[in-house]
N, C-alpha and C positions, 0 to 999 in steps of 0.2 A: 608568438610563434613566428619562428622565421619561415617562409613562403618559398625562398632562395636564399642558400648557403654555399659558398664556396671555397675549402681547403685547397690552399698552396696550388691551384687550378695553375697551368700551364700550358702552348700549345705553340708549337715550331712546325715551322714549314719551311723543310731545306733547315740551314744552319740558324735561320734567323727566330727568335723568341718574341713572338707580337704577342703572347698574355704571359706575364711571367707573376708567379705565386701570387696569385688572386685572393684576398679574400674577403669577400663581398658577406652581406647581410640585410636582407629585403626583410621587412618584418610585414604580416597578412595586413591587408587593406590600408596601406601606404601609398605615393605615387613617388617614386624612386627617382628623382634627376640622374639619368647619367651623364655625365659631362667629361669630353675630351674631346682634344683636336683628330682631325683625320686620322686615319693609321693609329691611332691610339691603344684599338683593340675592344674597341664598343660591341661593334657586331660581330667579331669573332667570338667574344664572349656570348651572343644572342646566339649565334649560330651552336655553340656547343651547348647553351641551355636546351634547345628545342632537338640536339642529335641531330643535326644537318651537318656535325663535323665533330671528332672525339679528341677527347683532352690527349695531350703528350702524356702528361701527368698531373697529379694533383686528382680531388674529386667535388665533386657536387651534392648536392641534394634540392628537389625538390619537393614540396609540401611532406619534410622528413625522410622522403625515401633517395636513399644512394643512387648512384647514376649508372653503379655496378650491378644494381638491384632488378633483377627480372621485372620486377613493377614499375619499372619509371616509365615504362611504357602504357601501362594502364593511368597512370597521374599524369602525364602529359596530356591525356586528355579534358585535365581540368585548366590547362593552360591554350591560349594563341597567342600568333606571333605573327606580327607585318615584318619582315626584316628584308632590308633591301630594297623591294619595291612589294607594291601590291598587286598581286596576279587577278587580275579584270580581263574579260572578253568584250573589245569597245562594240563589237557590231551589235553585242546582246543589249538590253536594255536592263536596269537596275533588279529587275525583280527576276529577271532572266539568269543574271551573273548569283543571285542566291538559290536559284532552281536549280543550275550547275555546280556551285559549289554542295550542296543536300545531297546530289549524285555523288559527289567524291568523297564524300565523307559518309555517305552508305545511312543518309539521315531524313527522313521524309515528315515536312514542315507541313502545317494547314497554311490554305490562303492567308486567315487572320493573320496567324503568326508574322508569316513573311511582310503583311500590313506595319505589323505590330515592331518589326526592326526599321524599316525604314523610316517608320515614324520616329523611334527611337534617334535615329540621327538627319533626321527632319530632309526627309530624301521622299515623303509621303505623297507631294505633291508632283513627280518630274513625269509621269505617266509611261508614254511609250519612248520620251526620250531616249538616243544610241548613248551608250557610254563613253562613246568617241566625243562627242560635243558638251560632254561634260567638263565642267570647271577640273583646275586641279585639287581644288579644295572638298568637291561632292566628291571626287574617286577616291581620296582620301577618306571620307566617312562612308564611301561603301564600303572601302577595304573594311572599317571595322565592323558595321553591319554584318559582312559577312564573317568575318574572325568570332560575331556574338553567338552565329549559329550555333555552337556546342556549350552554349552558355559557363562561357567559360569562368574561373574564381581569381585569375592572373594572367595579364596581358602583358606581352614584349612589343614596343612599339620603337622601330629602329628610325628615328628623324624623320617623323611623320610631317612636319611642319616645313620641313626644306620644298622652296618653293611657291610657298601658301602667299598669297596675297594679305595684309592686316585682316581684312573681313574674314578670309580665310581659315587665319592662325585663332581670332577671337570665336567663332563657330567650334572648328577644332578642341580649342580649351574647355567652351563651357561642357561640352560633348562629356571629356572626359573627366571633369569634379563631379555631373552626375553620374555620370560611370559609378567612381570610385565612391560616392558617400552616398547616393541610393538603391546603389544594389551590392556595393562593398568588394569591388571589385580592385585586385590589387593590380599598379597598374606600373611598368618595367619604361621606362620613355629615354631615349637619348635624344640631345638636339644641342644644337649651335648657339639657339636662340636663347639665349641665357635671359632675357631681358623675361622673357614667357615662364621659362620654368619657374621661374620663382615667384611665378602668379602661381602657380599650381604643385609644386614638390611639397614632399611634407620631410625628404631627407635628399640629402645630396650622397651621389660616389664621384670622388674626383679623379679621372685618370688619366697619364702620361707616358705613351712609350711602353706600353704593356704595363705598368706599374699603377696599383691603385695607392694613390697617395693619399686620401682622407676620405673616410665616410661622417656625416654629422648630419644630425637633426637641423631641420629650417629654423630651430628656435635657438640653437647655438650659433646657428650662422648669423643669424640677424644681432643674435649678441657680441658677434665678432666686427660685422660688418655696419661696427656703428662710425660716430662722427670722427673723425680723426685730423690732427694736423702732423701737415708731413714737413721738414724744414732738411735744405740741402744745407750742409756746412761744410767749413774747409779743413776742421778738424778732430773727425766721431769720436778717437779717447772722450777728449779734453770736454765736449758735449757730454758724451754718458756722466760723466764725473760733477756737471756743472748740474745737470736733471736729475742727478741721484742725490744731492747737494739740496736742491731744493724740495726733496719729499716726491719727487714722480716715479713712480715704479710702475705704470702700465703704457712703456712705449716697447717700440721693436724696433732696432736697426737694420734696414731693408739690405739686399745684395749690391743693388746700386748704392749705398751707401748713405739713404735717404731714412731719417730718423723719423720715425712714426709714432704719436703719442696720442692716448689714447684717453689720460685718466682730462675732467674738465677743469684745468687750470686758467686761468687769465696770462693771455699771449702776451700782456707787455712785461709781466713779470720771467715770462721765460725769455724774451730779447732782452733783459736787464740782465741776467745770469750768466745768459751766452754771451754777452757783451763782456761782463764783467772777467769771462774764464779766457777774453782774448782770443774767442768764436766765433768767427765770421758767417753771418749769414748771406749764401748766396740766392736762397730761393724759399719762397714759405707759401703753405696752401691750405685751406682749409677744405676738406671735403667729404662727401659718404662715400664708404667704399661698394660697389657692386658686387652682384654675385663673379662676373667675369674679370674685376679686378681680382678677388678673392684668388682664384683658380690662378691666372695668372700669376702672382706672385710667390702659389705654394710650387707651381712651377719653374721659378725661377728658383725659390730658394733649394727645390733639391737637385737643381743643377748647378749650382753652384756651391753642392756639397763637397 
């Protein structure tokens, strides 16, 4: 079951299109990488999942219900969202900022309970602590603490990690794989830090310029993102012809012009080939690709469509 659905979603502001035909696919108790540079249209899209700003065009669905739907307002309440920043009272203290939020959400918690979130993101111990002298890493897990109050079954989490300290970001993570796999919570996360997500995605959406250009399972990525050699030459026909020649059929020829193979051959037989077809080799590398090379490259190649 998709948890988040989005048809041909769009949203202009003035002339400009910062989400253009979207169409995403969160499936229930995943952790959803979103990945894109600034402006990309991350939290535009957060913004219009939670109704803090409505599509130009195009539609939505959460937990199946339309976005048109009188009800999307009752099912939002099975979802929170940090986007932007997270709204804290620093002068209050941790269990203060959850008695506050319980007011605004018209929701009256027991002692335990409130015990019982904080401990949940290991905030049990800070006492009368202000949340002014709070780390940036604790304000970040009270933000979710408090986001658990309406125990929610889908979380949006707009670049929670920007800023985090290592100790920070690993607290952060472990936080939310128990999230997601002991109480099956699905969990919506953009961030920079690509090195992180792919400690914890179980699917990627890759987007550029309003444009979602790939969604994929972490288990097709890692099949993508295996070993690879890259070889710069001075003349890619005369290459494809010499590699097609010799039985390799799992390379790609990058925009830069950089041939990327993938299938496991023996490197001195492919510099005997390209020697022999009169191919010059200027540069050769052996490496694993990253999740942020990944990205980067589906970004060059459809700019240089």
């Amino acid at each position: 079951m998709y948890l988040i659905e989005t048809n041909n979603l769009c949203k202009k502001y003035s002339r400009k299109c910062v989400v253009d035909h979207v169409n995403m696919h969160i499936e229930e108790s995943s952790i959803y990488g979103f990945v894109g540079e600034n402006g990309s249209g991350k939290t535009t899209i957060m913004r219009l999942l939670t109704g803090l700003a409505e599509p130009t065009s195009g539609s939505f669905t959460l937990f199946g219900v339309n976005n048109k739907d009188r009800r999307i307002y009752k099912v939002r309440q099975q979802m929170s969202a940090i986007v932007e920043a997270t709204s804290l009272v620093p002068t209050m203290t941790a269990r203060e900022n959850i008695i506050y939020q319980e007011l605004y959400l018209g929701l009256k918690l027991t002692d335990q309970e409130r015990t019982d979130l904080l401990t949940k993101v290991h905030l049990e111990n800070v006492g009368n602590k202000k949340v002014k002298n709070f780390s940036l890493g604790m304000k970040q897990r009270l933000g979710i603490a408090m986001a658990l109050i309406t125990k929610p079954k889908l979380m949006l989490l707009d670049e929670p990690m920007n800023g985090l300290d290592p100790e920070g970001i690993a607290e952060l993570r472990e936080l939310l794989i128990e999230l997601n796999r002991k109480e099956g919570i699905t969990v919506l996360i953009s961030s920079h830090i690509l090195s992180e997500l792919e400690k914890i995605a179980s699917c990627y959406g890759f987007i550029s310029k309003g444009h979602l250009i790939e969604e994929i399972s972490v288990e097709e990525l890692q099949r993508r993102c295996r070993k690879s050699l890259s070889i710069k030459v001075d003349k890619v026909d005369a290459a494809e012809n010499a590699l097609t020649k010799l039985g390799i059929k799992d390379y790609k020829v990058m925009p830069n012009g950089d041939v990327m193979i993938y299938d496991n051959i023996n490197i001195n037989k492919i510099v005997l080939a390209l020697s022999a077809a009169q191919v010059n080799i200027l540069n050769i590398n052996s490496s694993d690709e990253s999740v942020e090379d990944y990205y980067l490259n589906l970004v060059r190649e459809r700019e240089a469509r």
